[in-house]
N, CA, C and O atoms as CSV, one atom per row, in Angstrom:
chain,resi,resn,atom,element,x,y,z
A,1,UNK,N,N,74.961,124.933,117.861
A,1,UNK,CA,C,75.112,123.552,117.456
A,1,UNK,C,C,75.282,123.441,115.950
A,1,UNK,O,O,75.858,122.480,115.440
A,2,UNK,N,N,74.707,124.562,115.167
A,2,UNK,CA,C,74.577,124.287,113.578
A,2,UNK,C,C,76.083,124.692,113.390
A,2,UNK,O,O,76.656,124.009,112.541
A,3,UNK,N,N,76.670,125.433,113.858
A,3,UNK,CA,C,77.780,126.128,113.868
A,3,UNK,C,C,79.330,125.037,113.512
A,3,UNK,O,O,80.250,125.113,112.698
A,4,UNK,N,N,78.904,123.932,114.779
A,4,UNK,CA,C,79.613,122.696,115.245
A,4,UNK,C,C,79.985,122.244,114.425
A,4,UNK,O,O,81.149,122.211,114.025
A,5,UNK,N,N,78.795,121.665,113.873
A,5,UNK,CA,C,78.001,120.673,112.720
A,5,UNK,C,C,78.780,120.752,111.314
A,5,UNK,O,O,79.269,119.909,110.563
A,6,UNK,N,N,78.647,122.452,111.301
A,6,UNK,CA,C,78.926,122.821,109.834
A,6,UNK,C,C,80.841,122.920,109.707
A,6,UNK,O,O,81.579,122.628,108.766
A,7,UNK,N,N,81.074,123.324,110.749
A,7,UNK,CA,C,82.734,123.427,111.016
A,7,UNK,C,C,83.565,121.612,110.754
A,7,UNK,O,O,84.679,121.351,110.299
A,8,UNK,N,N,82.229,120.458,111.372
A,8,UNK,CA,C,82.597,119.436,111.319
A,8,UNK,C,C,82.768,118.255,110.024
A,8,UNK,O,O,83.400,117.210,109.868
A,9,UNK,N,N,81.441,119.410,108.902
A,9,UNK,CA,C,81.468,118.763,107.823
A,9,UNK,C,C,82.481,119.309,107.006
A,9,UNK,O,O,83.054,118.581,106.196
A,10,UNK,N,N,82.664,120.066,107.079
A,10,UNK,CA,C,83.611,121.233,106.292
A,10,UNK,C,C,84.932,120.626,106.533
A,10,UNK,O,O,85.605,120.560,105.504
A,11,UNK,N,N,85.593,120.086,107.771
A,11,UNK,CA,C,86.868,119.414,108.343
A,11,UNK,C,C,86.792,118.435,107.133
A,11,UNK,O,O,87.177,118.554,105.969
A,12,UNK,N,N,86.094,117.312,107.881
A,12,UNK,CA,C,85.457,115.912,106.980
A,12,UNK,C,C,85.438,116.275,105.228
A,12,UNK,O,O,85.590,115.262,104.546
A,13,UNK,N,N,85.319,117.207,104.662
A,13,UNK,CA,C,85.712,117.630,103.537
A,13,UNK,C,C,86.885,118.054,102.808
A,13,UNK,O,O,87.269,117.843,101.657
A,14,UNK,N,N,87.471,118.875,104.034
A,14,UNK,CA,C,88.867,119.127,103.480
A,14,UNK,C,C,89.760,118.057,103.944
A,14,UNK,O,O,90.924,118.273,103.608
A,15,UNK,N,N,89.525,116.564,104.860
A,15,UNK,CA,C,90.375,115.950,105.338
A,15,UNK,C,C,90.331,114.506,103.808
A,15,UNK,O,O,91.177,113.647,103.556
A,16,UNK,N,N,89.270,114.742,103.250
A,16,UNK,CA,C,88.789,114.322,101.838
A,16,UNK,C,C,89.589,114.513,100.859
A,16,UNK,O,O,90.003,113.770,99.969
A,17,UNK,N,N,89.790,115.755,101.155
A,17,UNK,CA,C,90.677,116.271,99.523
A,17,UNK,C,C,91.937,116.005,99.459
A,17,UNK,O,O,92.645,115.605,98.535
A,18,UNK,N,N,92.322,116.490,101.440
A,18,UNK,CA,C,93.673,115.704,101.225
A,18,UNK,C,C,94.052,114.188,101.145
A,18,UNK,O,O,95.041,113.886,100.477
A,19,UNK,N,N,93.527,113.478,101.609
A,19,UNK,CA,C,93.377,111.685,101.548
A,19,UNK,C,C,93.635,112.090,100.165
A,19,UNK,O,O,94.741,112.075,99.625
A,20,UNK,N,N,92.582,112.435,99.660
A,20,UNK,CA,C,92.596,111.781,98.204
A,20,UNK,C,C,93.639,111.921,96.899
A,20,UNK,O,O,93.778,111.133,95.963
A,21,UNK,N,N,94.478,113.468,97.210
A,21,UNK,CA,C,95.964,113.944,96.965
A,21,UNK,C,C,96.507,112.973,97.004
A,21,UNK,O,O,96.782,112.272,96.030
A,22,UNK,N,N,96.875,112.659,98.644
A,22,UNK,CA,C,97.680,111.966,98.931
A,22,UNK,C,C,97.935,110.531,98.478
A,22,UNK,O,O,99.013,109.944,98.391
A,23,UNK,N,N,96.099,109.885,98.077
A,23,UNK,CA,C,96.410,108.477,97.135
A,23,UNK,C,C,97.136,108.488,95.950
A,23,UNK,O,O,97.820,107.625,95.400
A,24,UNK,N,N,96.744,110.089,95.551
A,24,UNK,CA,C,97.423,110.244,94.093
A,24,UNK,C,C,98.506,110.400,93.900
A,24,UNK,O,O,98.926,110.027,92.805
A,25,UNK,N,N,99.260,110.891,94.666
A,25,UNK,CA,C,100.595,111.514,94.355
A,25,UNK,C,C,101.499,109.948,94.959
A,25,UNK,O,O,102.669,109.807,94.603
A,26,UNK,N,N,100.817,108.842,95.883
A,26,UNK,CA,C,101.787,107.599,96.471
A,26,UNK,C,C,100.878,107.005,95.400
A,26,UNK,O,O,101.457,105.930,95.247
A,27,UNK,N,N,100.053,106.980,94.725
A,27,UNK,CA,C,99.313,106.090,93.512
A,27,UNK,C,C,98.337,104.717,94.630
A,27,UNK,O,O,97.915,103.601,94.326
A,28,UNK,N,N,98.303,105.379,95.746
A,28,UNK,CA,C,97.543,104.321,96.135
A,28,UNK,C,C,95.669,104.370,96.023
A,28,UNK,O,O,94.904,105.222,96.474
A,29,UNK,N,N,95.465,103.525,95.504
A,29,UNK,CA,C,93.863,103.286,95.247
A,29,UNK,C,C,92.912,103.373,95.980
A,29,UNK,O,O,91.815,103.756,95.573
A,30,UNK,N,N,93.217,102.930,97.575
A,30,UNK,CA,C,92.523,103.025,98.585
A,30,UNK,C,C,92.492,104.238,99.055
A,30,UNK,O,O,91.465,104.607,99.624
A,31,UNK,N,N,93.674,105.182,98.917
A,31,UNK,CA,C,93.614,106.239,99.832
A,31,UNK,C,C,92.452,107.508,99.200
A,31,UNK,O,O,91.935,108.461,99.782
A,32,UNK,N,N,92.309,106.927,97.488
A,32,UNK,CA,C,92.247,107.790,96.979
A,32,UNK,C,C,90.619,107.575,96.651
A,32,UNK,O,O,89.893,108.435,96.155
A,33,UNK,N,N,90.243,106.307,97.021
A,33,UNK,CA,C,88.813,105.744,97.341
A,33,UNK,C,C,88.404,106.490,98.688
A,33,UNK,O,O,87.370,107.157,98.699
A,34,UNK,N,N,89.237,106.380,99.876
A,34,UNK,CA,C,88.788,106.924,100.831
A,34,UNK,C,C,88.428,108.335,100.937
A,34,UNK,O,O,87.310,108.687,101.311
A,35,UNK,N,N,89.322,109.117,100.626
A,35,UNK,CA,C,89.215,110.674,100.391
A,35,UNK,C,C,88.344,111.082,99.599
A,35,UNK,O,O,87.693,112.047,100.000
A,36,UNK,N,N,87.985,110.481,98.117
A,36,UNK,CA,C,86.747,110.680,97.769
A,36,UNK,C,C,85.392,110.073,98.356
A,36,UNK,O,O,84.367,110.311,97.718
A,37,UNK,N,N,85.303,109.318,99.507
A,37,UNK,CA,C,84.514,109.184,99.811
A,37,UNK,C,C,84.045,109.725,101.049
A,37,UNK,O,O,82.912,109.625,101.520
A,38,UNK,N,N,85.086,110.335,101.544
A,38,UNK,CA,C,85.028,111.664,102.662
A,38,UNK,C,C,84.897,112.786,102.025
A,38,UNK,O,O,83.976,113.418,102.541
A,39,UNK,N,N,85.303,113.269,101.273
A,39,UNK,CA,C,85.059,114.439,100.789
A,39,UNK,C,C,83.299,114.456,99.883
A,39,UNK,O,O,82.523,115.387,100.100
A,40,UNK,N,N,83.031,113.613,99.180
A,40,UNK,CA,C,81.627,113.755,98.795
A,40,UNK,C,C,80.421,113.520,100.399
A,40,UNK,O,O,79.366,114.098,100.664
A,41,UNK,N,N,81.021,112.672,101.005
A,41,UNK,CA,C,80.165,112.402,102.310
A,41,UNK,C,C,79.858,113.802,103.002
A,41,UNK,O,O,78.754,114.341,103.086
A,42,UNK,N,N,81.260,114.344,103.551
A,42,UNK,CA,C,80.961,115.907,103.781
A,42,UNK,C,C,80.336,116.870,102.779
A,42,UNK,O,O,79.606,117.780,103.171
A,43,UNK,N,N,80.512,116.749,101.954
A,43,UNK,CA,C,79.852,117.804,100.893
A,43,UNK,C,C,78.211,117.919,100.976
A,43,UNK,O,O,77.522,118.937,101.039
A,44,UNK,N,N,77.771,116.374,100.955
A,44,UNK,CA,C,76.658,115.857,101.113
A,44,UNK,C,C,75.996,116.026,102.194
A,44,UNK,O,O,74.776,115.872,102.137
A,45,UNK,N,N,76.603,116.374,103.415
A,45,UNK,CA,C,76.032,116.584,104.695
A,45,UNK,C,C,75.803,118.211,104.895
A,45,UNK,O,O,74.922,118.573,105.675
A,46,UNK,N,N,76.454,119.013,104.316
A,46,UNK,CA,C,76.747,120.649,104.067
A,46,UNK,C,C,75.416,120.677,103.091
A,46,UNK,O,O,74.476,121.408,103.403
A,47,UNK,N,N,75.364,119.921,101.988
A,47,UNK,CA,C,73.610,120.227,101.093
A,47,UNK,C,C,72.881,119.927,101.761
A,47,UNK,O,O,71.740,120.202,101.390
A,48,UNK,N,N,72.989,119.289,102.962
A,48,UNK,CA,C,71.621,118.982,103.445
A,48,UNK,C,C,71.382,119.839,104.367
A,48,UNK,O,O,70.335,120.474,104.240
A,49,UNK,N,N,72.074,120.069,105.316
A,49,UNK,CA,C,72.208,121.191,106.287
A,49,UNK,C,C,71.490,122.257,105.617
A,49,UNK,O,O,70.515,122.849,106.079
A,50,UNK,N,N,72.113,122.486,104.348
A,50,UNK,CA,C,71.806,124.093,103.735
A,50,UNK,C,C,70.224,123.880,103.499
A,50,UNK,O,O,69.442,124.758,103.862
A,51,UNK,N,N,69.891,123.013,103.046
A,51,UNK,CA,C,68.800,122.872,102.523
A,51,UNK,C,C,67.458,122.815,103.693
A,51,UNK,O,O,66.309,123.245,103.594
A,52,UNK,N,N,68.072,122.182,104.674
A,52,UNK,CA,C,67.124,122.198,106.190
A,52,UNK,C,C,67.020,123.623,106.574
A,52,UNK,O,O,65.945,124.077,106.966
A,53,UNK,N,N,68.225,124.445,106.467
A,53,UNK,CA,C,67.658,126.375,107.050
A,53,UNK,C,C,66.679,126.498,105.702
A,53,UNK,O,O,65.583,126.950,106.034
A,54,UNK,N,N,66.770,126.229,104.323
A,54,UNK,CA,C,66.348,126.811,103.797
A,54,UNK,C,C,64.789,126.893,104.229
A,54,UNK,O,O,64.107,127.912,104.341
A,55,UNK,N,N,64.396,125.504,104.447
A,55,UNK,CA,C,63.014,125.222,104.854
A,55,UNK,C,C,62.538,125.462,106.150
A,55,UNK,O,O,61.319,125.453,106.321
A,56,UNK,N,N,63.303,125.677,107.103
A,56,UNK,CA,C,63.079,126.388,108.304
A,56,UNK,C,C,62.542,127.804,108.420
A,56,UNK,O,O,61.823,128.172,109.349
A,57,UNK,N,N,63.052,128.788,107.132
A,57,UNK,CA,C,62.398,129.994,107.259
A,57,UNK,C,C,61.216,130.276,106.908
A,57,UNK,O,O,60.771,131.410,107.090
């Protein structure tokens, strides 16, 4: 399941970076709001994850 999880935030991250390219290069504001806000959201879910095994051992 952690496996899932982590494959799912990692997507949600790279689907971030591209949104957010993509606002840049059409200059649109929203796209480029959205993608950074997928890409820090995933990032943010990957520190926490990491941080939950850490305290598990």
């Amino acid at each position: 399941m952690t496996v899932a999880r982590t494959m799912r935030n990692k997507a949600q991250t790279l689907k971030g970076k591209v949104t957010e390219e993509l606002g840049r290069v059409t200059g649109s504001r929203r796209l480029k709001r959205q993608g950074r806000t997928d890409r820090v959201s995933g990032s943010l879910k990957q520190a926490a994850e990491k941080a939950g095994r850490a305290f598990r051992r």
